[in-house]
N, C-alpha and C positions, 0 to 999 in steps of 0.2 A: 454664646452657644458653641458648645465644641460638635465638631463635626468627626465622626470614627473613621469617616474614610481618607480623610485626609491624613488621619497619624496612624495610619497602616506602613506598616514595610514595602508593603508594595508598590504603594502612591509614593513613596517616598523614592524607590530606585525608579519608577516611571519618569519622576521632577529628574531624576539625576539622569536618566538617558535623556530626556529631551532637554535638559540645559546642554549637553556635551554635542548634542546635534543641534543648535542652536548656535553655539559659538563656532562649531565645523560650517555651516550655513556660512558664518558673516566672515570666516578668512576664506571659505571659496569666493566668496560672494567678494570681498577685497581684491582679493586679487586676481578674479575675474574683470572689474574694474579698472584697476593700474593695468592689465594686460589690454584690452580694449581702449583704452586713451594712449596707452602708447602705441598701440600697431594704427590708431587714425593720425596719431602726431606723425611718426612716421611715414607715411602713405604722405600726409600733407608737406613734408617738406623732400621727399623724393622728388614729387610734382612740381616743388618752386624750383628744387635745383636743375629739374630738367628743364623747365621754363629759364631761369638765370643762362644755363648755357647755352639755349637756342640765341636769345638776345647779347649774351657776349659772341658769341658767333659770327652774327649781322653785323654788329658794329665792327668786329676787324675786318670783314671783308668790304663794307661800301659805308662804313661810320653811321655817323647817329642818324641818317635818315632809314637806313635800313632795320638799324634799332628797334627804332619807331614803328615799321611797321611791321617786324616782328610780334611787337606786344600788340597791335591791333588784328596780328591773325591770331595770336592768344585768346584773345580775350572774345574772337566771336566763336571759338572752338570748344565745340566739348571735352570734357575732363581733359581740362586745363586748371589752373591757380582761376580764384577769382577777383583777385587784386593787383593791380600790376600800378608799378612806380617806375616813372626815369627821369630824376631832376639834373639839374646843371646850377648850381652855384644858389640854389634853394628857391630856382623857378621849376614847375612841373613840365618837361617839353611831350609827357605821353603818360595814359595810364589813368585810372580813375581812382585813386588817391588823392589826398591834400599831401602839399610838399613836407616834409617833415628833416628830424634833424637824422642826417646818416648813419647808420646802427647793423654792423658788420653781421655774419655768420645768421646761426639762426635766434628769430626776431619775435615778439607775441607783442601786438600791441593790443592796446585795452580795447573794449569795447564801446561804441559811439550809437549803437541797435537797441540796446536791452540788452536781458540777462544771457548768456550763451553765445554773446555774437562776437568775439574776441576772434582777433585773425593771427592768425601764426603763418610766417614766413622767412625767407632768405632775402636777405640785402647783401650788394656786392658793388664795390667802386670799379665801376669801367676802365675808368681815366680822372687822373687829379680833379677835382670838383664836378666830376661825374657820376651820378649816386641810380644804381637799381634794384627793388622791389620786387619778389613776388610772394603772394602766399594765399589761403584759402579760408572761409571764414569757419570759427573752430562749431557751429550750433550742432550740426549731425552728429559729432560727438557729445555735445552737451544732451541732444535729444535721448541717445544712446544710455548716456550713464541715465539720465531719471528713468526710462525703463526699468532697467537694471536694478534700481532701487526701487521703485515700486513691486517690481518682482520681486526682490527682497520682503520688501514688508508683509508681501502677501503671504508668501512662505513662509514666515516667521508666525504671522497668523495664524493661519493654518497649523502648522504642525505644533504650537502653543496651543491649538482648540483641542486638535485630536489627540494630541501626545494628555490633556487633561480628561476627555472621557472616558480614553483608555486605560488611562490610571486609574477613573472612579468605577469604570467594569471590573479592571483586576480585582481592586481593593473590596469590592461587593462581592465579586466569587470568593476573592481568600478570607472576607470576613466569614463568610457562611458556612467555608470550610474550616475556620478555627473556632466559631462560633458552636457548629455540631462538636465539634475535640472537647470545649468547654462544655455544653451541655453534658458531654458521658463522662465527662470527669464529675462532673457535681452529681449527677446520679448515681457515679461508685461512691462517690464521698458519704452521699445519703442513705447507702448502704443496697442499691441495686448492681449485684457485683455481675449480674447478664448483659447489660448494657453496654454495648460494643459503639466502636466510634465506625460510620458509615465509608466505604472505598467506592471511589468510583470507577476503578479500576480502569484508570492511565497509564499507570506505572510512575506518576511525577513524585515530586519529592513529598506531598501532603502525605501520597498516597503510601508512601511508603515508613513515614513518620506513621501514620496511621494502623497502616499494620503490624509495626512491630507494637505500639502502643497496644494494640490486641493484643498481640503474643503475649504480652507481659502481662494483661489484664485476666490471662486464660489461667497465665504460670501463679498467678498469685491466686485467681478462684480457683485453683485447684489447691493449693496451698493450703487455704482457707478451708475449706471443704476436705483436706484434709486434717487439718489442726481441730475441724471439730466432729470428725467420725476417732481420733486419737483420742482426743477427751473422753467422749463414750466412752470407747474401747476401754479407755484407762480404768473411767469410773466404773463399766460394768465387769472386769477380768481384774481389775483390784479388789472390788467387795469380797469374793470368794475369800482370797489368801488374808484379806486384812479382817475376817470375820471369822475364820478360821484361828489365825494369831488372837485373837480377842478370848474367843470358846476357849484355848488352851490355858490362855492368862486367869482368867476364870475359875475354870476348872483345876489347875495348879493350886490357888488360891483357897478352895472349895477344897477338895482330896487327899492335896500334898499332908503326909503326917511325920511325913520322915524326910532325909536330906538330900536321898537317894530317890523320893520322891522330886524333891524339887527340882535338885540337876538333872533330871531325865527330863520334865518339864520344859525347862530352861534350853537345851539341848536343841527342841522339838521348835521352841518360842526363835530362838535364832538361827536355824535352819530356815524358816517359815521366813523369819527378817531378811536372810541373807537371800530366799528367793527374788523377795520382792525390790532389794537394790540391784540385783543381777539385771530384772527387767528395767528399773531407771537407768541403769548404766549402756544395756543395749540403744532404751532411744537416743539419751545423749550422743552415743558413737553414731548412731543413722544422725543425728544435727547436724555435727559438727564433716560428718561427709558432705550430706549435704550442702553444707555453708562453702564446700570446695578447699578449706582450710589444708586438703591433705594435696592438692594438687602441684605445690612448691617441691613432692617427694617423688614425682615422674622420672622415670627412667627408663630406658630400651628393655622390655621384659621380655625373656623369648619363653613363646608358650609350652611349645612340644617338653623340655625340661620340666619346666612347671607340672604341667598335666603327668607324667611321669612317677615323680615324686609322690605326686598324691595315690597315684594307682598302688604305690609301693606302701604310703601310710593307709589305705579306706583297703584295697584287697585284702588281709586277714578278717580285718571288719566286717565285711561285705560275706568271706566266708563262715565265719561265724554264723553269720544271720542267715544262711543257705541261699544264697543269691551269690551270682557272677560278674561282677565286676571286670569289664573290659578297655581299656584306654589305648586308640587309633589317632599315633600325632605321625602320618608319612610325610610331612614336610615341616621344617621347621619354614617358624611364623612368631616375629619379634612385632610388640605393640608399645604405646607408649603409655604406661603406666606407675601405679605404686604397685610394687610386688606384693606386700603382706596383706594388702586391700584386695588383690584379685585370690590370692589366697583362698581369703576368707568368703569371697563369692562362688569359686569352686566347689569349697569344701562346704557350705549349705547346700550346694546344690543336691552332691554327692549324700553327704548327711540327710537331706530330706527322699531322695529316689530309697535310701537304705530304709532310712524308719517309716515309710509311708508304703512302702512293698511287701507283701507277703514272701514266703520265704519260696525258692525256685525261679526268680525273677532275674532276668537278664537287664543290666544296669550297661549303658553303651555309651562312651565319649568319644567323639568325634572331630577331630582338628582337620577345617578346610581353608585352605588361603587361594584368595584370588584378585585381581586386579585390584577391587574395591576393599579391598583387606581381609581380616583375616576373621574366620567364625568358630564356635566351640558350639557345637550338638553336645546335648547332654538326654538320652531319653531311658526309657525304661518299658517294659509289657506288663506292666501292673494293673491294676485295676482302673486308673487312670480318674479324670476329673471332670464332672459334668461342664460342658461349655459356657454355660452361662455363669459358670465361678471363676473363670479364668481371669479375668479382669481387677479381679477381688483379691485374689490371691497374692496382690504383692500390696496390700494397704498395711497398716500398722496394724499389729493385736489381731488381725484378722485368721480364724481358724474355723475349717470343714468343719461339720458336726462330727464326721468321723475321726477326726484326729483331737478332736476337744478331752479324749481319753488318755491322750497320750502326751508326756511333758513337754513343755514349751509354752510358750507365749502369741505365738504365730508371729515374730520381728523377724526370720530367719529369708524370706523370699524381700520383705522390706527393705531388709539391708543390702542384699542382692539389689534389688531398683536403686535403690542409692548408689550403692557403689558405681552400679553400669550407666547410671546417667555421670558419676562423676568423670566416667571413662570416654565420653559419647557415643557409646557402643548402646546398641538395641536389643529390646529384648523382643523373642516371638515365640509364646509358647502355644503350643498344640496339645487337646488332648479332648477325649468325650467317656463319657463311660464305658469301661470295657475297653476301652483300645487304647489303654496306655496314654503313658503322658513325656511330652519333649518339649526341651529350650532350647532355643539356638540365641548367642550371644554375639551378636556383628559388631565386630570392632571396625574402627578406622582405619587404612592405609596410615603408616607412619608417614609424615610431609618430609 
């Protein structure tokens, strides 16, 4: 039976931190041991050496009976050796040892007690066949280390228990948290494109996994939800022209009696064609901006020049049509763009405030640059646009009833949103009925 919590990622770096504290444990834990057995070895043979030179001492000053009874005030003395030797020619003359065979420097003999009772000390010849002893029996440190080891194990235990709940808690929160990821993924699958994945707003990494996987889920149902108001759009503002083109065909067919007939016809039939590729050709150019394909053609655009130019191409235009055309660039203001793309975003702008204005209308562009970069006002005192079409205004195919009179497709403010998102630049447009209508285009600081 497989178990999920266990082949989680998370269970899995949990095992990896508690194995890495686990081995850090047993080389502290080591050599907290080698440390501790040697500072008692140590301690225990400082003590024999001090013991050794008291009793070489005694013997130079009044010989071996002084010796003698140096190791007998040894040995009723506290912290002292608790062993003491002083043979002569391998009979014991003092000391509570058995005579053994003479063994220089320092000494560890075996154990004669049980486990632990091994004595370690210093042996030193007095005098030719004069043999002395002393050392202390090693258990205290044996008591020591098995401590030390049991605390070991306990801790090993322990942090082996918790370091494993804690991985089965982790792995049960992050399963829950990839568990709901998966569930809204199988309900977009299933075609519920509202279905958002839940934040718990941490700021951790799910949480942020999480969010952008919203973001994307927002940018695609809008996508969606665009690709099928476009459809519409197509299928309802193509019927006209494509049933139109048909009546001609028809009626060409029907009427024509002469040649002069027909080519007029014919004239009519591909004008009527050439309309309707003009509009597939516009969406393709909003695709393919979209798709960012044009964003490899970025360059330092300065606007003020820009805007200029166009005042100099739309102002006769704009005269024409009894409207005043004015363009305000008092600082230059360079962005990071394609030039013939912002162009073309201008120039609908200006194009739509011209053909959607009565004539007498004052048309205002406006260049502001400031810390946060740089913006273009574009407004007009026209007749302006009821608020709750604002929104609308920049869908594919989308057109006022008051302008459904007049040519176009409604792609012109579309291509505008494409292009300004290809730019990261924002759009804000303002306007209510009667009071005119304005865009302002927030570009980016250049980095």
């Amino acid at each position: 039976m497989r178990i999920r919590v266990l082949h989680t990622e998370s269970f899995r770096l949990a095992a990896i931190y508690t194995g890495i504290f686990l081995v850090s444990v047993a080389g502290l834990g080591a050599f907290l041991l080698v440390i501790t057995d040697r500072a008692f070895r140590d301690q225990i043979v400082q003590f024999s050496r001090a013991d050794i030179a008291s009793i070489q001492a005694g013997y130079a000053s009044e010989g071996i009976p002084e010796a003698e009874e140096v190791i007998a005030q040894r040995m009723a003395a506290p912290a002292t050796s608790d062993f003491f030797l002083l043979q002569r020619e391998g009979a014991r003359l003092a000391g509570n040892l058995p005579p053994m065979p003479p063994r220089l420097g320092v000494v560890e003999l075996p154990s004669t007690r049980g486990a632990g009772h091994a004595v370690l000390g210093v042996g030193m010849e007095l005098a030719p066949e004069l043999y002395v002893f002393s050392g202390s029996d090693l258990f205290r440190a044996y008591v020591v280390r098995q401590r030390i080891w049991h605390l070991l194990f306990w801790l090993f235990g322990s942090a082996l228990l918790l370091a494993s709940l804690g991985g089965a808690l982790v792995s049960r929160s992050f399963l829950a948290r990839t568990d709901a990821i998966t569930r809204a993924c199988r309900a977009i699958m299933d075609g519920n494109l509202k279905t958002r994945i839940p934040v718990r707003g941490t700021r951790d990494e799910i949480d942020r996994l999480s969010e952008t996987i919203n973001l994307m889920l927002d940018r695609i149902a809008g996508l969606m939800e665009n690709l099928r108001q476009v459809t519409n759009d197509i299928a309802h503002d193509l019927r006209t022209p494509v049933s139109h083109l048909r009546h001609r065909l028809e009626r060409a067919r029907a009427e024509s009696a002469t040649k002069g007939d027909y080519d007029q016809a014919l004239e009519s039939t591909i004008a009527a064609a050439d309309n309707i590729l003009a509009l597939f050709a516009a969406l393709l150019r909003i695709a393919q901006i979209e798709g960012g394909a044009r964003r490899a053609n970025f360059t330092a655009v300065e606007l003020a020049g820009l805007l200029q130019k166009l005042r100099d191409i739309y102002g006769p235009v704009s005269e024409d049509a009894g409207q005043v055309l004015t363009v305000d660039t008092p600082v230059p203001a360079t962005v990071s763009g394609d030039r013939d793309l912002l162009v073309q975003l201008f120039s609908n702008l200006i194009e739509n405030a011209i053909m959607h204005t009565p004539r007498g209308t004052r048309i205002a562009v406006t260049l502001v640059k400031d810390d946060a970069g740089a913006s273009v006002r574009i407004s007009d005192d026209g007749p302006g646009v009821p608020r709750s079409e604002l929104e609308k205004l920049f869908r594919r195919l989308y057109r006022l009833e008051a302008s459904r009179t007049k040519p176009g497709y409604g792609l012109g403010l579309a291509l505008v949103s494409a292009i300004a998102d290809l730019h990261g630049a924002r759009l804000r447009p303002e306007s209510d009925t009667g009071q005119g209508f304005a865009i302002e285009i927030a570009f980016p600081a250049v980095s």
